[in-house]
Structures are given as structure tokens and as C-alpha cells.
N, CA, C and O atoms as a Tinker XYZ file with bonds, in Angstrom:
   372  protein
     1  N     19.801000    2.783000   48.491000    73     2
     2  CA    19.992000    1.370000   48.258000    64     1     3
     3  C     20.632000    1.187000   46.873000    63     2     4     5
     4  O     20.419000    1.854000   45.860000    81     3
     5  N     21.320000    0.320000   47.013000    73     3     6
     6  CA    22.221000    0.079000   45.674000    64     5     7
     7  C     22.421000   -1.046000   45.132000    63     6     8     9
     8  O     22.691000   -1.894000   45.981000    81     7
     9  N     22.406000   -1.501000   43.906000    73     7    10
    10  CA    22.540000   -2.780000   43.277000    64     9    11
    11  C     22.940000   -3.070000   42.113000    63    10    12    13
    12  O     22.548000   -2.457000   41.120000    81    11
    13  N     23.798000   -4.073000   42.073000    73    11    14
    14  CA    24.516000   -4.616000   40.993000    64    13    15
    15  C     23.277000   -5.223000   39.714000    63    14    16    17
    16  O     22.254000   -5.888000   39.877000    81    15
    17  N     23.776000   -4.778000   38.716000    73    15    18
    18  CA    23.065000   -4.784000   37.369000    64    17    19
    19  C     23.934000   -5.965000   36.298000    63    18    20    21
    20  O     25.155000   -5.966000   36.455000    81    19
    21  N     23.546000   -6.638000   35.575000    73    19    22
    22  CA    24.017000   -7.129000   34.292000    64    21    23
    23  C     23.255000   -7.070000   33.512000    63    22    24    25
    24  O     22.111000   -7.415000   33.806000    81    23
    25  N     23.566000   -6.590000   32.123000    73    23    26
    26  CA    22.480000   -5.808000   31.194000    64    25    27
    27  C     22.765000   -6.471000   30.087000    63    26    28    29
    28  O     23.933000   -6.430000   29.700000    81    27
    29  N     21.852000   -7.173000   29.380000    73    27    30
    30  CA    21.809000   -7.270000   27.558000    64    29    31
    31  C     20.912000   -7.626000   27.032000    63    30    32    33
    32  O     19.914000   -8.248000   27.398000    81    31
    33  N     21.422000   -7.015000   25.605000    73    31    34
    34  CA    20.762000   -6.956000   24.771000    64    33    35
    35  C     20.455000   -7.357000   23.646000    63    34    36    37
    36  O     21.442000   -7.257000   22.918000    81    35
    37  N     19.524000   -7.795000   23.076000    73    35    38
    38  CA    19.517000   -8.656000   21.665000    64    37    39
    39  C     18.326000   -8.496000   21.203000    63    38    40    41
    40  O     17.513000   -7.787000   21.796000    81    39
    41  N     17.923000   -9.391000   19.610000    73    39    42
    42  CA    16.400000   -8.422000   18.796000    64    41    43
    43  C     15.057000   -8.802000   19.912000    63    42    44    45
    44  O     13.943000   -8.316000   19.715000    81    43
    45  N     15.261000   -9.471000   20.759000    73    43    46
    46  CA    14.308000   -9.896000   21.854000    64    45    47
    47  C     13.850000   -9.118000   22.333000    63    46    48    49
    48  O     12.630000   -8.980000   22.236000    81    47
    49  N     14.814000   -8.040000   23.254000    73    47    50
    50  CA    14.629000   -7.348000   23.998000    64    49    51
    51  C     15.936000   -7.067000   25.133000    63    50    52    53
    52  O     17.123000   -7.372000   25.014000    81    51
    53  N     15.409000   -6.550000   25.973000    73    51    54
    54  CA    16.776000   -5.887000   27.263000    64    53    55
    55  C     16.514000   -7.384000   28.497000    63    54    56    57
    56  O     15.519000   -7.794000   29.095000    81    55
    57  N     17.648000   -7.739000   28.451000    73    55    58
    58  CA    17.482000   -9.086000   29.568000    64    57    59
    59  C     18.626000   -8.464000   31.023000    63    58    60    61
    60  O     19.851000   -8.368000   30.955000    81    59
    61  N     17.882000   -8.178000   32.049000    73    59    62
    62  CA    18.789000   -7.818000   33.105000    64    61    63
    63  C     18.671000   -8.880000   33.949000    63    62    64    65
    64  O     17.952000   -9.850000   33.709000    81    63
    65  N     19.470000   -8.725000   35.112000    73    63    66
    66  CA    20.326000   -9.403000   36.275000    64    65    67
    67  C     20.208000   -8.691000   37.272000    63    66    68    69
    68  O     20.750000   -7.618000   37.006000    81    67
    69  N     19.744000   -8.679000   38.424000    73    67    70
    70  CA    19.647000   -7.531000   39.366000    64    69    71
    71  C     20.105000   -8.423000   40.549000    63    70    72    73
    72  O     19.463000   -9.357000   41.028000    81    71
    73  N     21.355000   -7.965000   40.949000    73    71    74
    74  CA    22.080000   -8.617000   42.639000    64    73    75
    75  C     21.910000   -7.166000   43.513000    63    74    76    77
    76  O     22.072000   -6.029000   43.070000    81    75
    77  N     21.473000   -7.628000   45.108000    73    75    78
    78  CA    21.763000   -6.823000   46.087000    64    77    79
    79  C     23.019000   -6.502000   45.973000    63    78    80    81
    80  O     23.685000   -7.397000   45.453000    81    79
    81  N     23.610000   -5.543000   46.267000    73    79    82
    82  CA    25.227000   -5.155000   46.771000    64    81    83
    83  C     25.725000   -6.289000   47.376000    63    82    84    85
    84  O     26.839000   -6.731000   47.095000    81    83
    85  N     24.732000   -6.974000   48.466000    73    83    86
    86  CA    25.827000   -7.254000   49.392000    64    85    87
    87  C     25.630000   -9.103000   49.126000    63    86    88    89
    88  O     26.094000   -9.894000   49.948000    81    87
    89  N     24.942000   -9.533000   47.967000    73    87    90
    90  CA    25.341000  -10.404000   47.537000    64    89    91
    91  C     26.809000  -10.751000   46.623000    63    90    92    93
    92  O     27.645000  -11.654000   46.676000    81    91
    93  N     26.604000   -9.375000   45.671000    73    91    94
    94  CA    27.923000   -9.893000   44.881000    64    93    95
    95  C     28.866000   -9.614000   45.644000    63    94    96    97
    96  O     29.871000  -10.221000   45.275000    81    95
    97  N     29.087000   -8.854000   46.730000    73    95    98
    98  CA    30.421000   -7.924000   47.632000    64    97    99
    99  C     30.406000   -9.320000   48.929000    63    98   100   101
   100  O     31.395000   -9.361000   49.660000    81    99
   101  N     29.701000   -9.998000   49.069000    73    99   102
   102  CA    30.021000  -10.871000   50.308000    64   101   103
   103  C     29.721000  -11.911000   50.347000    63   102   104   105
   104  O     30.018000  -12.378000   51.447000    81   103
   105  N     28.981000  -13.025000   49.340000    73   103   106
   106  CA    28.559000  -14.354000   49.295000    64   105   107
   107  C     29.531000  -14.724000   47.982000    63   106   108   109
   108  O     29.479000  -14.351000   46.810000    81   107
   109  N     30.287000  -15.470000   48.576000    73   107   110
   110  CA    31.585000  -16.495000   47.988000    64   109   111
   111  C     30.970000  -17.183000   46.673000    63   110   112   113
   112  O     31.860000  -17.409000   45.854000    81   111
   113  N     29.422000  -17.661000   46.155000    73   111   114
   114  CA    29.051000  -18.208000   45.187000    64   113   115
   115  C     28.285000  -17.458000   44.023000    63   114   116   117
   116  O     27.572000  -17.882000   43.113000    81   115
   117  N     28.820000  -15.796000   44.499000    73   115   118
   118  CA    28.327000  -14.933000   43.657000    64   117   119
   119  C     29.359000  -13.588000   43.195000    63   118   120   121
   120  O     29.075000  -12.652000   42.448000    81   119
   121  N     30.785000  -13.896000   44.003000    73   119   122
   122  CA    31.764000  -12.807000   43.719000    64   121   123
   123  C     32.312000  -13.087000   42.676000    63   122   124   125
   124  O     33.322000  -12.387000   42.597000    81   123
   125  N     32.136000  -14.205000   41.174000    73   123   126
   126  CA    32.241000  -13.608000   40.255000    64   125   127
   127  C     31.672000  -13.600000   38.949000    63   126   128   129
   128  O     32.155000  -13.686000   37.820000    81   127
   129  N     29.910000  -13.409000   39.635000    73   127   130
   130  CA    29.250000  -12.797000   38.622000    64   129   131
   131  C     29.495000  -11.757000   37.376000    63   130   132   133
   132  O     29.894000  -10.678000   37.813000    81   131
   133  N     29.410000  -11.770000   36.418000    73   131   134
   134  CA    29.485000  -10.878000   35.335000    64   133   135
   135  C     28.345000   -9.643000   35.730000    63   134   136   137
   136  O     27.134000   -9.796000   35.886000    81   135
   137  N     28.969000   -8.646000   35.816000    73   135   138
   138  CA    27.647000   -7.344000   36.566000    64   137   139
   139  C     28.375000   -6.370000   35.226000    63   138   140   141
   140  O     29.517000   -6.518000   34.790000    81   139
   141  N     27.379000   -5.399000   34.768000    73   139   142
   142  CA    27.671000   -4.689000   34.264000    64   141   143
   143  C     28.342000   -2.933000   34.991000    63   142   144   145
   144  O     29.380000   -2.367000   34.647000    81   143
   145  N     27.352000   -2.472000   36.006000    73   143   146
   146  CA    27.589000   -1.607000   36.913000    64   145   147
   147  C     26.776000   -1.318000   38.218000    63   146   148   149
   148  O     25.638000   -1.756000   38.385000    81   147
   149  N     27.155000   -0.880000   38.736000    73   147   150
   150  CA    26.124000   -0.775000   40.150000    64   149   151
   151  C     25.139000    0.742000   40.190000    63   150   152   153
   152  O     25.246000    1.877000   39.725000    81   151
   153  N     24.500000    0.250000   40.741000    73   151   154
   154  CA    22.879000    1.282000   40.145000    64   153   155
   155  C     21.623000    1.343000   41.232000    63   154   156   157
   156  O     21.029000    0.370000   41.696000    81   155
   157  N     21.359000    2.850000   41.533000    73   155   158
   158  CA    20.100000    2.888000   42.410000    64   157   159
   159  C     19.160000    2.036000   42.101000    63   158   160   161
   160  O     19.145000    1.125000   41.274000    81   159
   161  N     18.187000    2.507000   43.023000    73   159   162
   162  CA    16.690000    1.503000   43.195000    64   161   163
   163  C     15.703000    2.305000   42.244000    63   162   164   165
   164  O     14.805000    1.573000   41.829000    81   163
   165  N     15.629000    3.601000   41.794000    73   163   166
   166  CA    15.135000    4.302000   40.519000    64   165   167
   167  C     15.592000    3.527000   39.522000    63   166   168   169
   168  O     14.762000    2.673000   39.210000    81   167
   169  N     16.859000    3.479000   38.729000    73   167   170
   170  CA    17.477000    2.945000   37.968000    64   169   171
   171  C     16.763000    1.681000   37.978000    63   170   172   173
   172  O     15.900000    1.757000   37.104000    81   171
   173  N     16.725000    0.698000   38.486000    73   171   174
   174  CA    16.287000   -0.158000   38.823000    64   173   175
   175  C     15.498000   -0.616000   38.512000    63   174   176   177
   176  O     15.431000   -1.716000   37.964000    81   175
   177  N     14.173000    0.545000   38.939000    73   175   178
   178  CA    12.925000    0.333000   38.248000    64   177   179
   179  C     12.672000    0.699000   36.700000    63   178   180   181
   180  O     11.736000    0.261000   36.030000    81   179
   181  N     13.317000    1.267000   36.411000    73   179   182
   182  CA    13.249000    2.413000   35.083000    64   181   183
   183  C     13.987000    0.511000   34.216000    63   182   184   185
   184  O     13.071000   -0.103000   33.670000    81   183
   185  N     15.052000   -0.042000   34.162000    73   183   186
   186  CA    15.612000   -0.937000   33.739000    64   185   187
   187  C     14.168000   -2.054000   33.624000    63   186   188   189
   188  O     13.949000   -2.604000   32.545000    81   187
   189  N     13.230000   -2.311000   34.857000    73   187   190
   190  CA    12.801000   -3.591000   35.151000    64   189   191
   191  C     11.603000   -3.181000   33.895000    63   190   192   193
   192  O     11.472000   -3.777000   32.826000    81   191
   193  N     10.851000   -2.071000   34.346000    73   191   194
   194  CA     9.843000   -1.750000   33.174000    64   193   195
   195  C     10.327000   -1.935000   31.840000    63   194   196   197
   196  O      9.267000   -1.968000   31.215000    81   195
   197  N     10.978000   -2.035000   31.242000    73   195   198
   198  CA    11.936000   -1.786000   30.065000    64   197   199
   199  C     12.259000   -3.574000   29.584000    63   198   200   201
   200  O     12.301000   -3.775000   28.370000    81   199
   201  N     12.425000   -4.523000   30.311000    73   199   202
   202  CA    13.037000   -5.786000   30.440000    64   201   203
   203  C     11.804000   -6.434000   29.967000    63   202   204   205
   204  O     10.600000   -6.184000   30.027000    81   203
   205  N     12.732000   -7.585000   29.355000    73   203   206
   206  CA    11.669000   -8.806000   29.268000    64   205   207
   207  C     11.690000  -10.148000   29.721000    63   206   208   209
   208  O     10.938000  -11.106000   29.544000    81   207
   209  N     13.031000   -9.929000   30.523000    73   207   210
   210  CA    13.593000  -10.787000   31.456000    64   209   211
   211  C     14.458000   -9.849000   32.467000    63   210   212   213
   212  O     15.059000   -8.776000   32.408000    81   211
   213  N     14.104000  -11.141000   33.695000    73   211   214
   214  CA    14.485000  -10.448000   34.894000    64   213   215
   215  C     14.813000  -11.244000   35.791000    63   214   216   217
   216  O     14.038000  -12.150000   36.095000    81   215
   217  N     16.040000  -11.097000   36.428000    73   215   218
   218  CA    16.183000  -11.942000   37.306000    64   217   219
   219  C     16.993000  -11.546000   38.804000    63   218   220   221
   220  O     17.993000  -10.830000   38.755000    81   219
   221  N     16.642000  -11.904000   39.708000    73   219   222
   222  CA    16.576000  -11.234000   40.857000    64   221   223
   223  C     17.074000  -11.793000   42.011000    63   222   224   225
   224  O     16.616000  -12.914000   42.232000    81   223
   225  N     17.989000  -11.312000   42.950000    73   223   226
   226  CA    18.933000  -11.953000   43.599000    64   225   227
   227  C     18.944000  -11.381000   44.720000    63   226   228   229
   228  O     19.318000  -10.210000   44.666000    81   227
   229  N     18.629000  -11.829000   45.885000    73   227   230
   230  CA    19.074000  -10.874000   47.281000    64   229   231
   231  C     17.577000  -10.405000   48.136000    63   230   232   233
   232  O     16.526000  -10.681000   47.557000    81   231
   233  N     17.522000   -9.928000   49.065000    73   231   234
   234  CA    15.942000   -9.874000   49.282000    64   233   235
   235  C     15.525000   -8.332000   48.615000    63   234   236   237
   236  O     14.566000   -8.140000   47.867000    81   235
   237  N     16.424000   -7.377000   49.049000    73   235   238
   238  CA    16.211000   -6.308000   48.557000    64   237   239
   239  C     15.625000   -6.548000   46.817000    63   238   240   241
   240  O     14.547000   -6.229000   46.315000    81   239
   241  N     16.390000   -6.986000   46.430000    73   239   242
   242  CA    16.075000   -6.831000   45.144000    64   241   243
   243  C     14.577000   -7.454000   44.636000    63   242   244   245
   244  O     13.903000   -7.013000   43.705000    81   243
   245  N     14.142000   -8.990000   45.807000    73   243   246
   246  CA    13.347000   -9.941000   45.272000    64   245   247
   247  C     12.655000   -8.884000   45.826000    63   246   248   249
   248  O     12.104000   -8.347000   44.866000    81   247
   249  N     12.216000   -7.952000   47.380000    73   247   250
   250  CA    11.335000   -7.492000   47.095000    64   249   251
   251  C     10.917000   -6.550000   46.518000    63   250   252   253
   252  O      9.699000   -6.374000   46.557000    81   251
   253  N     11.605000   -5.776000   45.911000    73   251   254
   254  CA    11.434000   -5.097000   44.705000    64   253   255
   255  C     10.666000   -5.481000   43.675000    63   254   256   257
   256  O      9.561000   -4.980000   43.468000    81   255
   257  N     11.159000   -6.356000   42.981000    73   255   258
   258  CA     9.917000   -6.937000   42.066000    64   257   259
   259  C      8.812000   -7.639000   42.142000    63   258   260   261
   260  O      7.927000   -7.825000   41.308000    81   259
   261  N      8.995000   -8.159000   43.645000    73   259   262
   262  CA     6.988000   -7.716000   44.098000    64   261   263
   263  C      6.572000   -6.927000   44.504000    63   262   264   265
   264  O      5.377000   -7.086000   44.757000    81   263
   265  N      7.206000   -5.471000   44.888000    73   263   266
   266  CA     6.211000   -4.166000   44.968000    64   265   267
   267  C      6.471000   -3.858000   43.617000    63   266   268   269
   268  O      6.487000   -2.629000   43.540000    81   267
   269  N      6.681000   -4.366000   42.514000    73   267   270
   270  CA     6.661000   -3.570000   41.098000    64   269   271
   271  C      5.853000   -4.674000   40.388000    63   270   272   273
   272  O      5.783000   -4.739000   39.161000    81   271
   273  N      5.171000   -5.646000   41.331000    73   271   274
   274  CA     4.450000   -6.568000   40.389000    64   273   275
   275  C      5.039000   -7.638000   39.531000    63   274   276   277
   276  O      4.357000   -8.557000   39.077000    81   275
   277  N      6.491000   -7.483000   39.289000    73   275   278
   278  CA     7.005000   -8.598000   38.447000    64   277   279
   279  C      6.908000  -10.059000   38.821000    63   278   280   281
   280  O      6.724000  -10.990000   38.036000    81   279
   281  N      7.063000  -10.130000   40.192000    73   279   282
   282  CA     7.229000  -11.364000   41.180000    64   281   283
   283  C      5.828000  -12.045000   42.009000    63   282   284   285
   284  O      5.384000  -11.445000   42.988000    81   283
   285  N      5.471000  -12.759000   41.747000    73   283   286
   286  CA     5.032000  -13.185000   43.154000    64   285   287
   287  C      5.211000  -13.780000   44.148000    63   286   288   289
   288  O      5.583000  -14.948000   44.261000    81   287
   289  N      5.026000  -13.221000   44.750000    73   287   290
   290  CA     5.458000  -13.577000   46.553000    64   289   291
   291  C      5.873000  -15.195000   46.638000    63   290   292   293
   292  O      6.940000  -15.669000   47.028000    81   291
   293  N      4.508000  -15.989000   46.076000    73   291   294
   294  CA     5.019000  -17.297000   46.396000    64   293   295
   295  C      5.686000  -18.119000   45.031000    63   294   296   297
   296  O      5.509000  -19.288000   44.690000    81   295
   297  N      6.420000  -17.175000   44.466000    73   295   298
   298  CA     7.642000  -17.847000   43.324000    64   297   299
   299  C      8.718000  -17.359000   43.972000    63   298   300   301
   300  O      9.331000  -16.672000   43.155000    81   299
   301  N      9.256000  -17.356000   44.994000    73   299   302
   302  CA    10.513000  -16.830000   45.060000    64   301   303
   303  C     11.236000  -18.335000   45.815000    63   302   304   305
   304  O     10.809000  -19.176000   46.605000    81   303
   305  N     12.378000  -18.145000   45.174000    73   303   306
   306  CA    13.164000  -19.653000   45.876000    64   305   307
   307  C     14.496000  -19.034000   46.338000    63   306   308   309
   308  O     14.609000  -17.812000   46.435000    81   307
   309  N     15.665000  -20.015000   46.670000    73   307   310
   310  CA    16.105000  -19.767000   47.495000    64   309   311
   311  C     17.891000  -20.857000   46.480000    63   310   312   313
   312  O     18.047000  -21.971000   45.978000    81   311
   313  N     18.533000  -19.949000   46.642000    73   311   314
   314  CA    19.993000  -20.060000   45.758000    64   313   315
   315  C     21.347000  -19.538000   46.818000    63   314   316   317
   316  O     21.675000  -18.386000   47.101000    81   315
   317  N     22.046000  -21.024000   47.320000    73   315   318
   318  CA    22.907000  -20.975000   48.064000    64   317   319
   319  C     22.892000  -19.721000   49.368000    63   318   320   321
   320  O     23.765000  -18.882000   49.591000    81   319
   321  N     21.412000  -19.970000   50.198000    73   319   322
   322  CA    21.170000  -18.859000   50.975000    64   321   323
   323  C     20.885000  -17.643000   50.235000    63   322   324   325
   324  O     20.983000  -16.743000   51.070000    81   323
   325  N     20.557000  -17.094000   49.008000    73   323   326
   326  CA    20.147000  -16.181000   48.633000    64   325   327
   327  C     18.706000  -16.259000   48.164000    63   326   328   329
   328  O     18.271000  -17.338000   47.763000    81   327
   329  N     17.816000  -14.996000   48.198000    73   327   330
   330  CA    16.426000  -15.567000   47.595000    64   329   331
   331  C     16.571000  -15.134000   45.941000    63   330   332   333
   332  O     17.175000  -14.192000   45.430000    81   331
   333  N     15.946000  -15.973000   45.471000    73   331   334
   334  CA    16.241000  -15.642000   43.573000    64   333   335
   335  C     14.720000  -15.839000   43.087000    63   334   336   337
   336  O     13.995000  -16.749000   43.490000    81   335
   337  N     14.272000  -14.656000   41.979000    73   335   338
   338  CA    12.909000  -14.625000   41.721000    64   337   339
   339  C     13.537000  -14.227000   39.976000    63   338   340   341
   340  O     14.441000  -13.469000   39.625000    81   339
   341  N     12.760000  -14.960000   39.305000    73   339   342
   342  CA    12.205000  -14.787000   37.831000    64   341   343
   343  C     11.286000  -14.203000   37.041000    63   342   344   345
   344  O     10.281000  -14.914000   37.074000    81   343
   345  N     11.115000  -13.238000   36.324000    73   343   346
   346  CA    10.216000  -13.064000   35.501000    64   345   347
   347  C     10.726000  -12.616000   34.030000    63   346   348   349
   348  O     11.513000  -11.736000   33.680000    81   347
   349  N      9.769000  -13.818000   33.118000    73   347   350
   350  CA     9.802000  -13.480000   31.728000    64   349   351
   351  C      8.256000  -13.062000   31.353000    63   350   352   353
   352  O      7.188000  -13.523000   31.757000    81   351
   353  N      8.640000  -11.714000   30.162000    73   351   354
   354  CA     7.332000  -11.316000   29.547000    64   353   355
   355  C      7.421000  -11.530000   28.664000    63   354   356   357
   356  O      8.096000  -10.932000   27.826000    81   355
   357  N      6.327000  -13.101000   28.426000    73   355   358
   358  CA     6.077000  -13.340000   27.276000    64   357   359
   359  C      5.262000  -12.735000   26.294000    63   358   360   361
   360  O      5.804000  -12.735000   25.189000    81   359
   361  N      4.329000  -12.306000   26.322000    73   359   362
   362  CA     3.539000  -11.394000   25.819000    64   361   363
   363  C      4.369000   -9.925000   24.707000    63   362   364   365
   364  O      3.968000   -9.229000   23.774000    81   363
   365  N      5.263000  -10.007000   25.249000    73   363   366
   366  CA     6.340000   -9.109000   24.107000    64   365   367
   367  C      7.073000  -10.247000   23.346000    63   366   368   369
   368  O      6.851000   -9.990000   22.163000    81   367
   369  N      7.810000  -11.342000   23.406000    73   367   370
   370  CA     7.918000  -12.073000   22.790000    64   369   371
   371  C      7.486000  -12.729000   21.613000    63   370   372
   372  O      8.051000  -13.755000   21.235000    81   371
């Protein structure tokens, strides 16, 4: 499984962007996202632990960060037919 990443950074912390593939490659209100590179589902996780923002696009991806705990199930909404989930850690902040 594979997914588009946008990555930065500032004295905050690492703020990523995580799109399914086949959001940025096939939904017209997301082909021209700023992505940094495309990246396994390891990668993925290794990035999300690391983040202090996160934001999440596609189902693959949303459910990803509720089997990694970032998400909960019933915060996830819904962005021009895509599902989109949030998490900030405030607690590093």
C-alpha cells in the first residue's frame, strides 16, 4: 500500500499530510495538492509517531490512524467524497 506524504517542518515539530494514492492520482479536488513524495504504510507509521500534526485523507489512510490510535473512529468526516481525520498533539506543544 502506498501513499502520498507532505512533510514540514518548523521549531514545533514535523507536521505531515498523508493522501491515499488514489486520492491525489484520481479525485479532481485533490490533483494539485502539494505532496512531498510517495511512501509505504511502514514509512507511514514511523512519520505519524514522530508528528505533531496529522492529517489524513482517503480511507486507507483514515484507517490507519485508528489502528495507530491517532484517530477516533467517530471524528472522521468526510471532504468532497473523501474521508479526512485530524490529529494534533498537544501535549508536545
Amino acid at each position: 500500500m502506498e501513499f502520498y506524504i507532505y512533510i514540514r517542518r518548523n521549531p514545533l515539530g514535523l507536521f505531515i499530510t498523508i493522501y491515499d494514492r488514489d486520492v491525489i492520482e484520481d479525485n479532481e479536488h485533490f490533483k494539485n495538492k502539494k505532496v512531498t513524495r510517495l511512501i509505504n504504510e511502514n514509512e507511514v507509521r514511523r512519520y505519524m509517531h514522530e508528528a505533531v500534526s496529522i492529517i489524513l485523507y482517503g480511507d486507507k489512510a483514515v484507517e490507519l490512524g485508528i489502528k495507530e490510535n491517532f484517530i477516533h473512529p467517530e471524528a472522521v468526516a468526510t471532504q468532497y467524497g473523501v474521508k479526512v481525520a485530524i490529529f494534533i498533539e498537544t501535549r508536545r506543544l
